[in-house]
C-alpha positions in Angstrom: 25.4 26.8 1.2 23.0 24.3 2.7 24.0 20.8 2.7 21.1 19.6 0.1 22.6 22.3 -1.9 26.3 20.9 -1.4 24.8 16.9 -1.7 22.7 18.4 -5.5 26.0 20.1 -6.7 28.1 17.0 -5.8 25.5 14.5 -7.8 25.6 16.9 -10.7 29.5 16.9 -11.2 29.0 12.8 -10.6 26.8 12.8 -13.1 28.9 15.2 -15.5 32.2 13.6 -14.7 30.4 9.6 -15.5 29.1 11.3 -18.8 32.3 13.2 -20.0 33.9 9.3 -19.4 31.2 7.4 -21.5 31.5 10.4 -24.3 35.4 9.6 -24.1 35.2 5.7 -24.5 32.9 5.6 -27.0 32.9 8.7 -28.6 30.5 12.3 -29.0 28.3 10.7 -32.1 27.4 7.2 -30.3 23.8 6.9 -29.4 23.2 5.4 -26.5 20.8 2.6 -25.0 18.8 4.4 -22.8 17.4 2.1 -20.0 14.1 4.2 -17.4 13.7 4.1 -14.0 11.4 5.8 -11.6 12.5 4.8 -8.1 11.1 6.6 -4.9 14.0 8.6 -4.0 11.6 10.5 -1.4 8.5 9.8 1.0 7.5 6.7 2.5 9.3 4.4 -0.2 12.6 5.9 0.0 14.0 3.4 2.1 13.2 0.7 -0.1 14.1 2.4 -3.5 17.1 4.4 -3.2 19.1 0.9 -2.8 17.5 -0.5 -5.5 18.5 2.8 -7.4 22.0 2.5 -6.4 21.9 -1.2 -7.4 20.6 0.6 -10.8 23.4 2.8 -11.3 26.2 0.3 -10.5 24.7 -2.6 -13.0 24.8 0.5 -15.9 28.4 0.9 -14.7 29.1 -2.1 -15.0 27.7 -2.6 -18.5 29.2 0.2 -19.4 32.8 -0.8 -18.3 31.7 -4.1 -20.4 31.3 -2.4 -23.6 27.5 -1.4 -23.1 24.5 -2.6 -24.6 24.4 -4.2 -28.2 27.8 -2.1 -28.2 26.2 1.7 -27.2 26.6 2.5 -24.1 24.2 2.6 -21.3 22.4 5.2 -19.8 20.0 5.1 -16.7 16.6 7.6 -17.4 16.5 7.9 -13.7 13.4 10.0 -12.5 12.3 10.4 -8.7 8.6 9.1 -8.4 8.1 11.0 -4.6 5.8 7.7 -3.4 3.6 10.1 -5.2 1.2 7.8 -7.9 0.5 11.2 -9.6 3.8 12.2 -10.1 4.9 8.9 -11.1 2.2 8.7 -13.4 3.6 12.1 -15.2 6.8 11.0 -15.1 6.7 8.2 -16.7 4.5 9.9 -19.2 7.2 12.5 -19.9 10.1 9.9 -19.8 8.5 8.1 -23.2 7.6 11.0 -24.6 11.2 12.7 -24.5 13.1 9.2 -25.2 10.9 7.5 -28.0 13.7 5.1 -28.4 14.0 3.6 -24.8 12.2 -0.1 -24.7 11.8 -0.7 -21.1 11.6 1.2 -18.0 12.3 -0.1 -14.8 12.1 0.6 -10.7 10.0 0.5 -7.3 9.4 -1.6 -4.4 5.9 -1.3 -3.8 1.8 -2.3 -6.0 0.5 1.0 -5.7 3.2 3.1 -7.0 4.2 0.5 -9.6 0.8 0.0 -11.4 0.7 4.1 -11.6 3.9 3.8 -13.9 3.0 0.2 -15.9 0.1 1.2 -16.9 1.3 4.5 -18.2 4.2 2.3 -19.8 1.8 0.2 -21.3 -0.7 2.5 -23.0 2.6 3.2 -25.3 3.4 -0.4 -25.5 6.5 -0.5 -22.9 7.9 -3.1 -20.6 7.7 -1.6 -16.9 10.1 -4.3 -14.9 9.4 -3.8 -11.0 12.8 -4.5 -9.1 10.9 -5.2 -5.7 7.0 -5.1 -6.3 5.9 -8.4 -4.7 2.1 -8.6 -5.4 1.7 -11.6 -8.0 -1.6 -9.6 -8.7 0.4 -7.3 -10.4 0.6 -9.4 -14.0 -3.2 -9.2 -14.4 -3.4 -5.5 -13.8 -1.4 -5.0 -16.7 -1.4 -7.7 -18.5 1.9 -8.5 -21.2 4.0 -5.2 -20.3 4.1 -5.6 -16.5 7.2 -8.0 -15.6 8.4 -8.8 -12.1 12.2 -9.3 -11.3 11.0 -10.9 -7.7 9.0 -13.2 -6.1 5.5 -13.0 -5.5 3.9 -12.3 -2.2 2.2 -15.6 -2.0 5.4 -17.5 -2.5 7.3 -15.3 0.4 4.4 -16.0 2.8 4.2 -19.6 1.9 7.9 -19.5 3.2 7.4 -17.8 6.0 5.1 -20.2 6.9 6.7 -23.2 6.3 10.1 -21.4 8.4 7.3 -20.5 11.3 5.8 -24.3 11.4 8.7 -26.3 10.4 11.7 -24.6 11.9 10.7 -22.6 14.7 7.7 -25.9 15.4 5.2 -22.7 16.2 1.8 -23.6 16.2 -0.5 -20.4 16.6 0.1 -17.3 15.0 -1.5 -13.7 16.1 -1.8 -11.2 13.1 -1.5 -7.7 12.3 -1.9 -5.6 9.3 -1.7 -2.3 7.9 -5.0 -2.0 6.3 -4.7 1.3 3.8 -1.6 -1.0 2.2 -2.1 -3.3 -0.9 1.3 -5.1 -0.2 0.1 -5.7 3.6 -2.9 -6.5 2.8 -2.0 -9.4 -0.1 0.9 -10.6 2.4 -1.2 -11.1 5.3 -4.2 -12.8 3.2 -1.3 -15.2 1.5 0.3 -15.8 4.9 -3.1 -17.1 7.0 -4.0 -19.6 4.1 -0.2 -21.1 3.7 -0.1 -21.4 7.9 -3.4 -22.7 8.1 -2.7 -25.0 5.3 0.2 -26.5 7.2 -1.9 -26.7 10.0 -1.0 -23.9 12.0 -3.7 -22.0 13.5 -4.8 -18.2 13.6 -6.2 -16.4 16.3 -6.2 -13.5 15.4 -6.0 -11.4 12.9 -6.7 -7.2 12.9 -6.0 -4.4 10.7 -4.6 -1.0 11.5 -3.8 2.4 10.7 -0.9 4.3 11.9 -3.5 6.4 14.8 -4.4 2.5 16.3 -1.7 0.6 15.9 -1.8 1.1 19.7 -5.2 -0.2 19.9 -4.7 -3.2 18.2 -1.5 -4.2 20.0 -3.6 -4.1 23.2 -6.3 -6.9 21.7 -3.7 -9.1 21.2 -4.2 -12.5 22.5 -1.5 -15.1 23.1 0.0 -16.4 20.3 3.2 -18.4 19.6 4.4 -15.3 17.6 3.1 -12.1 15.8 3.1 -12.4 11.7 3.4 -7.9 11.3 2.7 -6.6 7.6 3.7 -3.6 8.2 4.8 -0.3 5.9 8.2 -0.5 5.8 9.2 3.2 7.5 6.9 2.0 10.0 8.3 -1.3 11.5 11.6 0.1 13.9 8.4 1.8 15.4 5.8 -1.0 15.9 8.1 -2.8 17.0 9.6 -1.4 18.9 5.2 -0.5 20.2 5.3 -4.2 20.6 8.1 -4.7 22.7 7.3 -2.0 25.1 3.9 -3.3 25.5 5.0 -6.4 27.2 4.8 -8.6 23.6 7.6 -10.7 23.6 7.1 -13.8 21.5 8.9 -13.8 17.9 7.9 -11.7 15.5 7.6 -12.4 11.5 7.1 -10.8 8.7 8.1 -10.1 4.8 10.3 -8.4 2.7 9.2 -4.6 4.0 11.2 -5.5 7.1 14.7 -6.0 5.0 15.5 -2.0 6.3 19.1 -2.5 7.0 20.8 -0.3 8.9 17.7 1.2 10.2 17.5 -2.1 12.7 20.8 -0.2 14.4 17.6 2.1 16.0 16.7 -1.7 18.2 20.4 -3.0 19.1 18.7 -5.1 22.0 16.5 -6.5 19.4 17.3 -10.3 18.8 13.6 -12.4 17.8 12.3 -10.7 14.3 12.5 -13.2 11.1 11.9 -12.2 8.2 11.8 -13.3 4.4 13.3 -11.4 1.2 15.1 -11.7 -1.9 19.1 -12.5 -0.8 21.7 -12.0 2.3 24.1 -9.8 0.5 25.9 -9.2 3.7 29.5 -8.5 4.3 30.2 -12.7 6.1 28.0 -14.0 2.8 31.2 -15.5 1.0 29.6 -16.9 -2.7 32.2 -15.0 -5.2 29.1 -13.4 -7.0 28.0 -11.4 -3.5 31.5 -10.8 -2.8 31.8 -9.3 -6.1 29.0 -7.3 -5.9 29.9 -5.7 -2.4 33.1 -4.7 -3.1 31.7 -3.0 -6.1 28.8 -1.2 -4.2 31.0 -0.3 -1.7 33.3 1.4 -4.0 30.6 3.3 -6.0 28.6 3.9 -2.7 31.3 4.5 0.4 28.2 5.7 2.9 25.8 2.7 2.2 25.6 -0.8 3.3 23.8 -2.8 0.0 21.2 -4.6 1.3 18.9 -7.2 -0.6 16.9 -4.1 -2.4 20.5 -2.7 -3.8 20.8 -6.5 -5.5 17.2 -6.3 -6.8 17.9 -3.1 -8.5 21.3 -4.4 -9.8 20.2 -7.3 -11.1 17.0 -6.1 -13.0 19.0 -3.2 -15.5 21.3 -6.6 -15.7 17.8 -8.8 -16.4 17.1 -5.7 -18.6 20.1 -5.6 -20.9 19.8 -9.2 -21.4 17.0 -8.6 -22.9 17.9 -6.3 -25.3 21.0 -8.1 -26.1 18.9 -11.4 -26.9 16.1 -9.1 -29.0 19.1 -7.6 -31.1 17.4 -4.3 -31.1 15.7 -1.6 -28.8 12.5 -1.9 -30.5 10.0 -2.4 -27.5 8.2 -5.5 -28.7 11.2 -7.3 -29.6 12.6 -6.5 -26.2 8.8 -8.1 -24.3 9.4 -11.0 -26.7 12.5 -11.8 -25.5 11.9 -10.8 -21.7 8.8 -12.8 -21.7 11.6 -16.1 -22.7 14.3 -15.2 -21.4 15.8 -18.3 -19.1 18.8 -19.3 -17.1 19.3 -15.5 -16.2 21.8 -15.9 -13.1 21.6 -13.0 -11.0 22.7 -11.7 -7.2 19.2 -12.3 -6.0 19.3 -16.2 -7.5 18.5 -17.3 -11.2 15.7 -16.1 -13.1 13.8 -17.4 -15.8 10.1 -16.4 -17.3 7.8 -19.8 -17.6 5.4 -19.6 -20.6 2.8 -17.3 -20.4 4.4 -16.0 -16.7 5.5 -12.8 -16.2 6.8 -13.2 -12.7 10.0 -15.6 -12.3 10.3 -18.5 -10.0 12.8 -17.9 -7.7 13.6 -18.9 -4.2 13.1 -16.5 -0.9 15.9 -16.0 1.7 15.1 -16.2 5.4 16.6 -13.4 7.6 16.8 -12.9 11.6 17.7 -9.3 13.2 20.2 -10.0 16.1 21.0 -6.8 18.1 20.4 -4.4 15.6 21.6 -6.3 12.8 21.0 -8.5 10.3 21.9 -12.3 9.5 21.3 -15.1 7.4 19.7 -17.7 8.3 18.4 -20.6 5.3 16.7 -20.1 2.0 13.2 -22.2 1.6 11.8 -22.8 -2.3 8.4 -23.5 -1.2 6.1 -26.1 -3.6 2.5 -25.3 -1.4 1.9 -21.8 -2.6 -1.2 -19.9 -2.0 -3.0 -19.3 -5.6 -2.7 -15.4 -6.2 
């Protein structure tokens, strides 16, 4: 027996056992409240969006143990999108289409993936929340039925820059982005006019590909650091590219760099910064992070939750709010009430939908790897924020 085979078997019986326990508490005739998520589970996103999926499948656990939601309990319509927009696309597709009932679907880290399952969602006139989609673009692609349970991209950069200017008093920055990316591409557009507009300076700034990431590191002038947007299986790699190429000074960069344990891969690595969405680590000691790790780490033994586990946690939580304030699961009482829903206090800070917004304000945590690890360093709310 392989050990996929052994790991598939094992999720199945999980996933039995969790259902057999929900059919106990509540009974074999109890419908449920069926919440859908299509998280990258494999390919180039699965770093990301299996934590957010685990942060998924503790929330409806928790919910559940709470009494579920509008007193049913919860279940997750979990679906593996492959960083495949096609498949994504057909899953979500097949998701409605088998559960007419579920409101809201949920998941993904990532514009290009996320807009191939809204705009599926919405052509049947369904919420699709993203957990860790950053582009503040993303509201206009899809306009009413495309929430965001982060920040944008323009506020992270604007933090970055005012962390790079104001804290670290760095005056020029070098930058380099993946070019085939829509999140790289926003972030490093954002990130020149916020420096600039503190009056930072850019001199440089090239695109790259995977095949010349080489190249472009050897252009590099000097610069008081290097602002990377960069994919985020790729970063361990560029920089490590970086460092082996002589380029020393700091290096910045967004939330694609939050990759956890993967920093274990550079333990002499000690002058990255970058921004995302909360330090959930184990010397954070607010009772609500606390809370939640001791709870992840229970449901999730192997894993270490990292700020994408909180994302996915709190957006079934943001979710189920929802529903509880619309009374119902009919999908355009749930939007209603989404679209105002305020004061919503979750791992990754409070959230709360302005008028005619469909992407919350919320404020962005500022993180520095230190031999191979992560740590905390400040959170920034920004007030000069590039337009999207």
């Amino acid at each position: 027996m392989t050990g996929k085979t052994t790991t598939r078997i094992a999720g199945l019986l999980g996933g039995l056992l969790a259902l057999s326990v929900v059919t106990v508490a509540y009974g074999e005739d109890t419908a449920m409240t069926s919440i859908g998520a299509i998280y990258n589970l494999t390919g180039d996103q699965r770093n990301l969006d299996i934590p957010s999926s685990q942060g998924a499948k503790l929330a409806i656990d928790e919910l559940n143990a709470a009494g579920g939601i509008l007193g049913r309990p919860a279940k997750l319509l979990l679906e593996d999108g492959e960083t495949d927009p096609k498949v994504i696309a057909e899953k979500t597709a097949a998701l409605i289409a088998d559960h007419p009932d579920m409101p809201v679907l949920v998941g993904m880290s990532d514009t290009d993936v996320v807009l191939a399952a809204a705009k599926v969602a919405a052509t049947d006139k369904r919420v699709f929340v993203t957990s860790g989609a950053t582009s503040p673009l993303l509201p206009k692609d899809v306009p009413e039925y495309l929430f965001l349970a982060c920040y944008g991209d323009n506020v992270q950069a604007a933090a970055a820059a005012d962390f790079a200017h104001d804290t670290l008093k760095l005056k020029t920055a070098a930058v380099l982005y993946k070019q085939d990316m829509s999140y790289t591409k926003l972030l490093r557009g954002y990130f020149e006019a916020a420096f600039r507009g503190r009056g930072g300076d850019i001199v440089f700034s090239r695109g790259y590909t995977v095949d010349s990431f080489a190249d472009a590191v050897a252009t590099l002038p000097e610069a008081d650091f290097i602002y990377l947007a960069a994919s985020p299986d790729e970063v361990v790699a560029e920089v490590r590219a970086l460092r082996d190429a002589g380029v020393n000074v700091p290096v910045l960069s967004g939330d694609g760099f939050d990759i956890g344990s993967e920093w274990a891969n550079l333990p002499k690595e000690s002058n990255v910064y970058f921004t995302t969405h909360a330090d959930v680590g184990a010397d954070n000691t607010s009772p609500a992070v606390t809370a939640f790790r001791a709870a992840f780490k229970k449901k999730f033994p192997d894993a270490e939750p990292d700020a994408f586990s909180a994302l996915g946690y709190d957006t079934v939580k943001l979710v189920a709010a929802a529903i509880e304030k619309a009374g119902s699961t009919d999908a355009e009482a749930v939007r209603t009430a989404l679209s105002t829903l305020s004061g919503f206090k979750g791992i990754t800070g409070d959230i709360s939908f302005a008028k005619g917004s469909q992407i919350p304000t919320k404020s962005v945590t500022i993180m520095k790897v230190t031999a191979g690890d992560e740590e905390f360093v400040r959170t920034i709310l920004p007030t000069a924020i590039p337009a999207p």
